[in-house]
BATOR-510230 format. One record per residue: x, z, y of N, C-alpha, C in turn. Coordinates in pm, 1 decimal, padded with zeros to 6 digits. Atoms other than C-alpha are relative to their C-alpha. Last residue first. Example, Ala and Ser with C-alpha at 12.3 -4.5 7.8 and 13.67 -1.06 7.14 Angstrom:
BEGIN
n_x->-00082.0, n_z->-00006.0, n_y->-00119.0, ca_x->01367.0, ca_z->00714.0, ca_y->-00106.0, c_x->-00077.0, c_z->00073.0, c_y->00109.0 $
n_x->00089.0, n_z->00000.0, n_y->-00119.0, ca_x->01230.0, ca_z->00780.0, ca_y->-00450.0, c_x->00090.0, c_z->00000.0, c_y->00120.0 $
//
This chain:
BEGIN
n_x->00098.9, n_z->00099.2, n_y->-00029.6, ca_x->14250.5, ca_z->-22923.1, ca_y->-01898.8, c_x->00033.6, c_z->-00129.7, c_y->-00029.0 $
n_x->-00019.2, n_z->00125.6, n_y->-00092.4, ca_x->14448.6, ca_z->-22622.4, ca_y->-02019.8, c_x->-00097.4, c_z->-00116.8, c_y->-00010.3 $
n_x->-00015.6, n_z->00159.1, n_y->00114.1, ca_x->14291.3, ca_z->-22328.1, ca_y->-02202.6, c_x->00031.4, c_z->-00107.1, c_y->00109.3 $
n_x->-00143.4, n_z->-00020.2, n_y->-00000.2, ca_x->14292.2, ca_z->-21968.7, ca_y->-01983.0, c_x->00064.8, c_z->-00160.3, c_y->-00016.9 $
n_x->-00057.7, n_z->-00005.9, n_y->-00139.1, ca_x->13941.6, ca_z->-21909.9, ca_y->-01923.4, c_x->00168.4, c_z->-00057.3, c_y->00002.2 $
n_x->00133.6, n_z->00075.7, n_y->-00070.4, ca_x->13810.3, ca_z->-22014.8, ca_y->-02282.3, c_x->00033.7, c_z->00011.9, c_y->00133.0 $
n_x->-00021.3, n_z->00163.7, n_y->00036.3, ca_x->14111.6, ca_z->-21859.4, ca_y->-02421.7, c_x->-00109.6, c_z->-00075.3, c_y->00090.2 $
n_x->-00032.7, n_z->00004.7, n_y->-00079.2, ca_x->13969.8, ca_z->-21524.8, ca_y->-02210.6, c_x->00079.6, c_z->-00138.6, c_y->-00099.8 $
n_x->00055.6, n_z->00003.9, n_y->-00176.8, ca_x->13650.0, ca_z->-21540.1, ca_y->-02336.2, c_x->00144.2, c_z->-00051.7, c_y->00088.4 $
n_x->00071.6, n_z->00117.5, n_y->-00063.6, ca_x->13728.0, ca_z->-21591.7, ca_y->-02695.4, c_x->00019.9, c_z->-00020.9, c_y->00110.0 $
n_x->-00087.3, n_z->00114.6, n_y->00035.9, ca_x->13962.6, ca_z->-21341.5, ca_y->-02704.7, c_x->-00054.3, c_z->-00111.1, c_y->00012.9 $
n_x->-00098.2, n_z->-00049.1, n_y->-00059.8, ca_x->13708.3, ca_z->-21070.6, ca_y->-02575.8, c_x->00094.2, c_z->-00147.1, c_y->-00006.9 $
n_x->00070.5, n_z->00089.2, n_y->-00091.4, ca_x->13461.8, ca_z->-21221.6, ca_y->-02811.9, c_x->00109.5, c_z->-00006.6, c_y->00102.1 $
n_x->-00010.7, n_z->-00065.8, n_y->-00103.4, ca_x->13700.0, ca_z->-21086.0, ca_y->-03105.4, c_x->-00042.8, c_z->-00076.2, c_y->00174.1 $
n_x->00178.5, n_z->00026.3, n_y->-00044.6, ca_x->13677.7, ca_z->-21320.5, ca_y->-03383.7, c_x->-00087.5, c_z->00067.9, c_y->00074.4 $
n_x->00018.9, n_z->00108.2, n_y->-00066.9, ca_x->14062.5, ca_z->-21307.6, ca_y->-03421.1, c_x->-00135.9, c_z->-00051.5, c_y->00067.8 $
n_x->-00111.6, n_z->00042.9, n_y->-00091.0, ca_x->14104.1, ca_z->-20938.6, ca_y->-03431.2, c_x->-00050.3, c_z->-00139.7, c_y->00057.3 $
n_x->00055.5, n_z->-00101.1, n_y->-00123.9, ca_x->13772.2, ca_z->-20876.7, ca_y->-03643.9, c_x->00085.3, c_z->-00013.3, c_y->00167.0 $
n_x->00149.4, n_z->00052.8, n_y->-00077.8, ca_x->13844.7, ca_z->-21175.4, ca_y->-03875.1, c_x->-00066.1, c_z->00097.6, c_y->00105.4 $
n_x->-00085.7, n_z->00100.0, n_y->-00035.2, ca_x->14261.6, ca_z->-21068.2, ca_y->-03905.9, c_x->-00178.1, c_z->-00062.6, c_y->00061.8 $
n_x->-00070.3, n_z->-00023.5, n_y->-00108.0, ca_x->14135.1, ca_z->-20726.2, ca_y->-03973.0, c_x->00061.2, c_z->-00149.4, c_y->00074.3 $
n_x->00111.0, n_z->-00060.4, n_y->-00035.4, ca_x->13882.5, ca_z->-20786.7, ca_y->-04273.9, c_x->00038.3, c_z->00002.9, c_y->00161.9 $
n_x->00075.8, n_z->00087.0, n_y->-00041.7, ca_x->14150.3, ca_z->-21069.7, ca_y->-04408.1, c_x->-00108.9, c_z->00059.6, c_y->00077.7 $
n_x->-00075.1, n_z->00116.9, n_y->-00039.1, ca_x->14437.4, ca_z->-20811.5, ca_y->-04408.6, c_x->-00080.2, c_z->-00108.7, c_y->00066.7 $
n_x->-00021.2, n_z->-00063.7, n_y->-00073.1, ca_x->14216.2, ca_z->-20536.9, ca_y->-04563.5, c_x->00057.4, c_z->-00108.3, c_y->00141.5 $
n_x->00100.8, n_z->00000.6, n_y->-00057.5, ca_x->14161.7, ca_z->-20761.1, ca_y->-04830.8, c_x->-00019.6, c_z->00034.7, c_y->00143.3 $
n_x->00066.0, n_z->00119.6, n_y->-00039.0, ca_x->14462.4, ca_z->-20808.9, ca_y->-04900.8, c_x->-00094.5, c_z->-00028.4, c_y->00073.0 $
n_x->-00093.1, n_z->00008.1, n_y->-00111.5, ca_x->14576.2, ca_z->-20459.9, ca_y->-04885.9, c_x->-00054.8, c_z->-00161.1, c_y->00027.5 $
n_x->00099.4, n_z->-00071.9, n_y->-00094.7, ca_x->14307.4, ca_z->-20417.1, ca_y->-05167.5, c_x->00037.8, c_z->-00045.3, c_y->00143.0 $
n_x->00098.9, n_z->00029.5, n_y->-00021.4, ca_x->14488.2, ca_z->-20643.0, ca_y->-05388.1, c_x->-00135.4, c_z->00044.1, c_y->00134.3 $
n_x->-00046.4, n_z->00155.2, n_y->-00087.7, ca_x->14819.4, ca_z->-20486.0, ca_y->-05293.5, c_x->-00140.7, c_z->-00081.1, c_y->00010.6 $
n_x->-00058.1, n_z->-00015.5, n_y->-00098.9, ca_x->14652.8, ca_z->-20153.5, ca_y->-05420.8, c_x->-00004.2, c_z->-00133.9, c_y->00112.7 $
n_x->00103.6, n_z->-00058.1, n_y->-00103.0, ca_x->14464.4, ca_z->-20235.5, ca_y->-05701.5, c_x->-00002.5, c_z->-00036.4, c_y->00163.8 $
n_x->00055.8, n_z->00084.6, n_y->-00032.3, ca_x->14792.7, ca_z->-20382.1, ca_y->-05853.4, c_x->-00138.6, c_z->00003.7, c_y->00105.0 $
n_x->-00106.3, n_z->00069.1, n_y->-00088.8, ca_x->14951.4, ca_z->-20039.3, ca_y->-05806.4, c_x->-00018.6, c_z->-00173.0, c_y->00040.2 $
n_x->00011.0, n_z->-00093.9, n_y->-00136.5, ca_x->14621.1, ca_z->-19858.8, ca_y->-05960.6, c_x->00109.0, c_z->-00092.4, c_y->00072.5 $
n_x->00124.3, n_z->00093.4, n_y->-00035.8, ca_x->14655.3, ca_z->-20116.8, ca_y->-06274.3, c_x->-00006.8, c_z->00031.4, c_y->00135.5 $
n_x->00102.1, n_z->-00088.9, n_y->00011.0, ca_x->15025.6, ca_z->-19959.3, ca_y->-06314.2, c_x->-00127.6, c_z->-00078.1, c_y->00096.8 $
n_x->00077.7, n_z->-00015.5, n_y->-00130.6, ca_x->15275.1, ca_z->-20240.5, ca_y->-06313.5, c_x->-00109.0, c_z->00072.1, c_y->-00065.2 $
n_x->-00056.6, n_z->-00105.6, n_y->-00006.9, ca_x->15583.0, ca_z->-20328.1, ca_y->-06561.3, c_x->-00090.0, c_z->00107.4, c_y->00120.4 $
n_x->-00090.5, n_z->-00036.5, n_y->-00099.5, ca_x->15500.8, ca_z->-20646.4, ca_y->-06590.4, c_x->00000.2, c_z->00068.0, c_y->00094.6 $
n_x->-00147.2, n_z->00032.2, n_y->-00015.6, ca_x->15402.0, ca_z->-20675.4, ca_y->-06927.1, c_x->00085.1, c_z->-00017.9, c_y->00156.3 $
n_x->-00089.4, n_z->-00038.3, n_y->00108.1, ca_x->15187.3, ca_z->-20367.8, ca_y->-06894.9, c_x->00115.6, c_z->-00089.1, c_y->-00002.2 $
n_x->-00083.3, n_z->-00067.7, n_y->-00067.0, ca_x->14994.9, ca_z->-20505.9, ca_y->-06581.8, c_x->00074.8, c_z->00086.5, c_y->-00101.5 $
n_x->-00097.4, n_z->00081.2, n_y->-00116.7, ca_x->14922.5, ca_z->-20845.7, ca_y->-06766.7, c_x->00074.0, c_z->00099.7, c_y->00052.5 $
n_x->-00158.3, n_z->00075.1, n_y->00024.2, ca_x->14819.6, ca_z->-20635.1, ca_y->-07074.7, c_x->00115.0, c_z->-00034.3, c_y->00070.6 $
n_x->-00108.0, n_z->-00134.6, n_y->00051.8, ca_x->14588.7, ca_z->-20402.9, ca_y->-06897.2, c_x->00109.4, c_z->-00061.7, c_y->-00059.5 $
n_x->-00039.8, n_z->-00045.0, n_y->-00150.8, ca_x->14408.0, ca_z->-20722.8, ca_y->-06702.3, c_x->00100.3, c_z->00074.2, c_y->-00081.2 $
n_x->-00096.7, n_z->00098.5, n_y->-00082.4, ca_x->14389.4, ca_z->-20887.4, ca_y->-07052.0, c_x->00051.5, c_z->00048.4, c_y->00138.0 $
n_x->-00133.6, n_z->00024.2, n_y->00130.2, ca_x->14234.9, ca_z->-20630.5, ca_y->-07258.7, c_x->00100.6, c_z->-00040.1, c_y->00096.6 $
n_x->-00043.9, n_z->-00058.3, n_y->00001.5, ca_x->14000.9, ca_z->-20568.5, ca_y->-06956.6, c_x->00128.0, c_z->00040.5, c_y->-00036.0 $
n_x->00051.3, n_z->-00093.7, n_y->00101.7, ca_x->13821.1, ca_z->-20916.7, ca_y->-06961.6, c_x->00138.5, c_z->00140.5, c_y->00013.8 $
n_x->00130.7, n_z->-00003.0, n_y->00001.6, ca_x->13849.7, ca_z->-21173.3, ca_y->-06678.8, c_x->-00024.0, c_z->00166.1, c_y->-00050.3 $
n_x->-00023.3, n_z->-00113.0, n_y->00072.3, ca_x->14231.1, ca_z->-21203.7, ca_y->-06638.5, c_x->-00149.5, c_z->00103.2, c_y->00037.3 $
n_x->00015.6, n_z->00005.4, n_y->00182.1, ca_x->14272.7, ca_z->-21567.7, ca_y->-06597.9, c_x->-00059.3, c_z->00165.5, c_y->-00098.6 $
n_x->-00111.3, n_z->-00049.1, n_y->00057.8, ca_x->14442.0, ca_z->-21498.9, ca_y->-06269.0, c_x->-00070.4, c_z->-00026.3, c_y->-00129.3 $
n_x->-00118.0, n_z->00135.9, n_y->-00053.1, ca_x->14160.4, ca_z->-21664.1, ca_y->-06037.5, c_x->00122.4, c_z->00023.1, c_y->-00084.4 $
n_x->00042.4, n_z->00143.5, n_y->00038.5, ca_x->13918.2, ca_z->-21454.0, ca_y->-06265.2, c_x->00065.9, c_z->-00088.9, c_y->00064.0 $
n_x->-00010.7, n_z->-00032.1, n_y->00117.3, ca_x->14107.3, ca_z->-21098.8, ca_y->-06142.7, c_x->-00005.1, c_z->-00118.5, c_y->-00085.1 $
n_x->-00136.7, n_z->00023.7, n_y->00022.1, ca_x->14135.1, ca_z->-21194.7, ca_y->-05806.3, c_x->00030.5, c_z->00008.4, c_y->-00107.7 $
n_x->-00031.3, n_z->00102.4, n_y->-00047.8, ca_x->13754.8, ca_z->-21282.7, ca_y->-05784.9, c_x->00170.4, c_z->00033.5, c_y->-00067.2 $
n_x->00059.4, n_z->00086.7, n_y->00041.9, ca_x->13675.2, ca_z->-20907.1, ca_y->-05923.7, c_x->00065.1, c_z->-00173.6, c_y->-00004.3 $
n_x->-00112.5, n_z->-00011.3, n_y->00077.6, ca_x->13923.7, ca_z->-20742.6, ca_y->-05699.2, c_x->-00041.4, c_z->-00078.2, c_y->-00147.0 $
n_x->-00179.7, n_z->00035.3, n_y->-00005.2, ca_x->13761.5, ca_z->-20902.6, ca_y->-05418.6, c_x->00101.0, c_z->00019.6, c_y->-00092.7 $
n_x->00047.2, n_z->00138.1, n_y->00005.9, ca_x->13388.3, ca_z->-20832.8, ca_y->-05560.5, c_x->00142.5, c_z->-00040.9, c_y->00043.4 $
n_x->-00018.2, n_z->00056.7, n_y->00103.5, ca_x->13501.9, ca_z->-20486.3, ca_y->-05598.7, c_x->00012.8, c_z->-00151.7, c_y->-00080.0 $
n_x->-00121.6, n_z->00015.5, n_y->00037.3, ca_x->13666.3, ca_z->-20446.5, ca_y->-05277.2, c_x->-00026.3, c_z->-00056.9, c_y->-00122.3 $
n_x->-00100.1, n_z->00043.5, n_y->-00082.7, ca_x->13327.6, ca_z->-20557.0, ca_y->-05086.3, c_x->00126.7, c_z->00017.7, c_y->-00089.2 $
n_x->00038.8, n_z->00078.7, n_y->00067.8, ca_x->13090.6, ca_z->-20349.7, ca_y->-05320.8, c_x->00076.0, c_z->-00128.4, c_y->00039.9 $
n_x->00011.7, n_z->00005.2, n_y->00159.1, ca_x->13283.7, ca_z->-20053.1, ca_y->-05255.8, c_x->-00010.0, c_z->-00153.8, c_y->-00045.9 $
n_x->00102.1, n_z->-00052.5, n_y->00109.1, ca_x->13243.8, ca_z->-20121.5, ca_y->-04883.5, c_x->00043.4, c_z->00011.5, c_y->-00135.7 $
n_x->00050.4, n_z->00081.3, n_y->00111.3, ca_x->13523.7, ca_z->-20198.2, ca_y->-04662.8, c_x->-00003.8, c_z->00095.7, c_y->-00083.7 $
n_x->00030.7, n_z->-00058.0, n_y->00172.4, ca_x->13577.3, ca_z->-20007.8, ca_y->-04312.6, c_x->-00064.2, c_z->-00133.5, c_y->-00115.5 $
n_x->00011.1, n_z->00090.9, n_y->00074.9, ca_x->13774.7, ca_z->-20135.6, ca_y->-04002.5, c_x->-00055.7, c_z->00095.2, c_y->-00137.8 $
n_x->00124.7, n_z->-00083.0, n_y->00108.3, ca_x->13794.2, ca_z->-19790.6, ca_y->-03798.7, c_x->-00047.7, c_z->-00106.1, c_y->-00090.8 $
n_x->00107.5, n_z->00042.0, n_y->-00096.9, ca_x->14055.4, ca_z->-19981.4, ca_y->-03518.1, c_x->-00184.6, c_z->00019.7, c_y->-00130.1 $
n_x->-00017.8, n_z->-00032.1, n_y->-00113.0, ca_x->14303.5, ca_z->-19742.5, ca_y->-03598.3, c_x->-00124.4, c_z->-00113.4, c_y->00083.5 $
n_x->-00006.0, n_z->-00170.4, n_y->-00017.1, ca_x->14279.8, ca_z->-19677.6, ca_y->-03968.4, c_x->-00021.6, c_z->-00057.1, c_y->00146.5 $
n_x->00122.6, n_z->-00025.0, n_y->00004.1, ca_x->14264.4, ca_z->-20092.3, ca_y->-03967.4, c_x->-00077.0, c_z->00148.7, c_y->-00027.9 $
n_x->00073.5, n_z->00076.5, n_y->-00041.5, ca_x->14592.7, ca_z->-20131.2, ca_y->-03803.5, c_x->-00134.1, c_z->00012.3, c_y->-00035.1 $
n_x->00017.7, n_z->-00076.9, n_y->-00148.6, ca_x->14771.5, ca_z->-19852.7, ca_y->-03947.1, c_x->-00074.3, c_z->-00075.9, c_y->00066.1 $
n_x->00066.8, n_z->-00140.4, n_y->00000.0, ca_x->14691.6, ca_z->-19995.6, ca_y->-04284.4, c_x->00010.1, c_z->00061.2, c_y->00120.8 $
n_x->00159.6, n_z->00015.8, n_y->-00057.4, ca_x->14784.5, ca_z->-20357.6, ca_y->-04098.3, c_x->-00041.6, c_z->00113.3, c_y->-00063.9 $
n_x->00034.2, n_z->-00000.6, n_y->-00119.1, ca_x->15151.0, ca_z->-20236.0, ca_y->-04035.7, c_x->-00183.4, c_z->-00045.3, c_y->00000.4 $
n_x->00009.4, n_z->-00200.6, n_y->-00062.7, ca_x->15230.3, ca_z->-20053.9, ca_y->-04390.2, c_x->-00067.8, c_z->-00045.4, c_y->00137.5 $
n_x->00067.5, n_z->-00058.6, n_y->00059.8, ca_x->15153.5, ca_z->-20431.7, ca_y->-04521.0, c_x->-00025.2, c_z->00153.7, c_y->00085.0 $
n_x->00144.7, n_z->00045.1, n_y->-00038.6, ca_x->15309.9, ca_z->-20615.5, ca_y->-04269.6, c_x->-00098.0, c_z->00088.6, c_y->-00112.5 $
n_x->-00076.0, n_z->-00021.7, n_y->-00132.3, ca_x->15686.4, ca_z->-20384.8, ca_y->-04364.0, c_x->-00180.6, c_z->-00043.0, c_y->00037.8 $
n_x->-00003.5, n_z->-00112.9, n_y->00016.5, ca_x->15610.9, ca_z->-20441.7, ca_y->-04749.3, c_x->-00050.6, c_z->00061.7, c_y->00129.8 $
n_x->00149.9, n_z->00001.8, n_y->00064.1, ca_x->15543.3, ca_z->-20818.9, ca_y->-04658.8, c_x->-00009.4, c_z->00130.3, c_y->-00034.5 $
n_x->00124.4, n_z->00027.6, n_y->-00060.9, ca_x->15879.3, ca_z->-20790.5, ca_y->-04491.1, c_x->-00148.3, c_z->-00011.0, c_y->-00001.2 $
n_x->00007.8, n_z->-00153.5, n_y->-00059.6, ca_x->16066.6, ca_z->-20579.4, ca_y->-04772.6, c_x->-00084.7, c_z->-00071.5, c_y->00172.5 $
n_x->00025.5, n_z->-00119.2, n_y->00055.8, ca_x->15956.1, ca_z->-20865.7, ca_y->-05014.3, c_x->-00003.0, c_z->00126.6, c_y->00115.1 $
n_x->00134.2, n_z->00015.3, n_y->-00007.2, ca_x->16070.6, ca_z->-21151.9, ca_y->-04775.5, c_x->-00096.7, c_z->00135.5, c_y->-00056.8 $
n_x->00032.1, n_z->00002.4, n_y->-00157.0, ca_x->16410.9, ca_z->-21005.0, ca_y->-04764.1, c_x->-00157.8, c_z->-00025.2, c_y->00033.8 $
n_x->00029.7, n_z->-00146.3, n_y->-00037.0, ca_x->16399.8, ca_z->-20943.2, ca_y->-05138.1, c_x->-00017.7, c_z->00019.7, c_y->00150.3 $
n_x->00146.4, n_z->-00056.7, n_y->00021.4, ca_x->16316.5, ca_z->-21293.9, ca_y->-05201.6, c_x->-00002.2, c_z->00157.8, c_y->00034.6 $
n_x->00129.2, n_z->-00035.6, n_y->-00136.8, ca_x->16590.4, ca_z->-21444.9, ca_y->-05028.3, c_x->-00073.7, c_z->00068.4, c_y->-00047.7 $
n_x->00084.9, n_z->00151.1, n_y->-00002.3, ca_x->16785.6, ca_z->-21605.2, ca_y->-05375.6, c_x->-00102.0, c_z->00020.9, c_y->00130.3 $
n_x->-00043.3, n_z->00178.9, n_y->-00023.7, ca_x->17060.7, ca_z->-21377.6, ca_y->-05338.3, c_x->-00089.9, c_z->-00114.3, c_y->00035.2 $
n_x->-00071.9, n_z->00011.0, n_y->-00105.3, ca_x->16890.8, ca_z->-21037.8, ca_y->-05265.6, c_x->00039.2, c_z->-00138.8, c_y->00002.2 $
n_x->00096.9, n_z->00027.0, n_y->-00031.1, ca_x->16614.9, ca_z->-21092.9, ca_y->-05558.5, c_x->00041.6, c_z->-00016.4, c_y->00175.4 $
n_x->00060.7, n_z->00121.8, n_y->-00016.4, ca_x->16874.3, ca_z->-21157.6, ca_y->-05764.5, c_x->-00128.3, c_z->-00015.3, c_y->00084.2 $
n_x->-00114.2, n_z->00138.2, n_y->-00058.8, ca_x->17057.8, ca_z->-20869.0, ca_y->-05669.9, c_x->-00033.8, c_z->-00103.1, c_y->00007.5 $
n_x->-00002.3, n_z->-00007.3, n_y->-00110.9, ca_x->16735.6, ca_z->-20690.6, ca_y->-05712.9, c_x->00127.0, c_z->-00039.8, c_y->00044.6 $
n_x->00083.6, n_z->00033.7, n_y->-00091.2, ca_x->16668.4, ca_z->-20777.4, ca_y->-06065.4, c_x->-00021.4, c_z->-00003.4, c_y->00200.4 $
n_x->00063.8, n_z->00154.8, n_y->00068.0, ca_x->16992.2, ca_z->-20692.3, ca_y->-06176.5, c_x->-00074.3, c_z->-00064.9, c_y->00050.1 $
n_x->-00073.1, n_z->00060.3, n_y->-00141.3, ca_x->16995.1, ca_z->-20331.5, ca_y->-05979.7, c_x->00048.2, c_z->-00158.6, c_y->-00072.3 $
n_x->00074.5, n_z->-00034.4, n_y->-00084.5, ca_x->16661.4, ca_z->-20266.0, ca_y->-06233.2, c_x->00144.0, c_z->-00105.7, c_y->00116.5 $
n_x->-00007.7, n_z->-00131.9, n_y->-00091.5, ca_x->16863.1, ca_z->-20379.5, ca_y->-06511.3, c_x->-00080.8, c_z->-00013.0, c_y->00129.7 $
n_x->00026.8, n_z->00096.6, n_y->-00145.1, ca_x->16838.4, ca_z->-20707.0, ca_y->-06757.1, c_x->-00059.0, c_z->00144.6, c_y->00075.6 $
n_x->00058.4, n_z->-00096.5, n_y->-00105.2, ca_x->16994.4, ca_z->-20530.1, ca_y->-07068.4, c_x->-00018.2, c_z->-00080.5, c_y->00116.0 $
n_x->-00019.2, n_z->-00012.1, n_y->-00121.3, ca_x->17167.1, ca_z->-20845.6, ca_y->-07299.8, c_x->-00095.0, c_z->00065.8, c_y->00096.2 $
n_x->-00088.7, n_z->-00107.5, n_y->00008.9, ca_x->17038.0, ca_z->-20818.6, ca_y->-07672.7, c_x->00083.7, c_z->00043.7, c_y->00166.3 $
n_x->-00109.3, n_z->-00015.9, n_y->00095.7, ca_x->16950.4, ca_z->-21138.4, ca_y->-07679.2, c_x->00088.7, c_z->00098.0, c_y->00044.6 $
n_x->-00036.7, n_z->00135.2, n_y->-00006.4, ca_x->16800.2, ca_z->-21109.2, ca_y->-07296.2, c_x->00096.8, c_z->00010.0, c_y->-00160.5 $
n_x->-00138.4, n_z->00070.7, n_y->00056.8, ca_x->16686.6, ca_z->-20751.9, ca_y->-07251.9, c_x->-00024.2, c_z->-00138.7, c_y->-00094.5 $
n_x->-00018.3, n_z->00094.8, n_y->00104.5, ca_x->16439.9, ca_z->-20596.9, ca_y->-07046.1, c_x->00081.9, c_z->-00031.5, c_y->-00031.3 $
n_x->00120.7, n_z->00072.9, n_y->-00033.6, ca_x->16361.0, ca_z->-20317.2, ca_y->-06760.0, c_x->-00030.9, c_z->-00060.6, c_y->-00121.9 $
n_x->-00003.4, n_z->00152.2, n_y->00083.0, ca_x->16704.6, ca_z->-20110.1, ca_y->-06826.0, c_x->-00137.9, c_z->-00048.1, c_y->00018.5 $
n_x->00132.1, n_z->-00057.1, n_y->00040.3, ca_x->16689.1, ca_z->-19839.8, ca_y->-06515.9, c_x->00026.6, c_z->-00148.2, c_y->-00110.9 $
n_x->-00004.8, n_z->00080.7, n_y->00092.1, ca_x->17034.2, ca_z->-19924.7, ca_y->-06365.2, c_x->-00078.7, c_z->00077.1, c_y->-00122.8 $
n_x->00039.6, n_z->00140.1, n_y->-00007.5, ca_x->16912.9, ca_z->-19821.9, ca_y->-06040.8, c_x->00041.1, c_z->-00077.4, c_y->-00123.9 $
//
């Protein structure tokens, strides 16, 4: 864990560095929860056969790309160079996104659910 990452005037900013600070300030707790919802909606849309198209991720990874500034190739490969991220590993989370919103509109927009809110709903 003391993988050097960057250095600060000459000062090594270390892998277990980054993750102390990511312990102190909360963020690693959040981090290994969004890790945690992540692994849980891939089992989630494996299990209820949720499929997205090619043309579906591309247009998502597309969009995420131009909301980031990072239109043109140069620039995507840079961004995931300076921090420290293989394009494939951005891909990923991007995809997971998607995945996320494909499953959250099939779940919630589930007649089923309708029906029984609609029976259930106070007066």
């Amino acid at each position: 864990m003391d993988h050097v990452l960057a250095s600060s005037q000459g000062t090594p900013i270390t892998v277990k560095d980054v993750v102390t600070y990511l312990k102190v300030t909360g963020a690693f707790g959040s981090a290994i929860d969004r890790l945690m919802e992540m692994r849980t909606i891939e089992q989630e849309v494996r299990s209820l056969k949720i499929e997205i198209s090619e043309d579906a991720l591309h247009a998502h990874l597309l969009m995420k790309r131009r909301m980031a500034g990072l239109a043109g190739a140069v620039e995507f490969n840079t961004f995931c160079h300076q921090n420290g991220i293989l394009c494939e590993q951005w891909k990923e989370i991007a995809e997971n996104e998607l995945k996320r919103h494909f499953l959250k509109r099939k779940v919630v927009g589930s007649p089923e659910i309708q029906a029984y809110f609609e029976r259930n709903q106070e007066h």
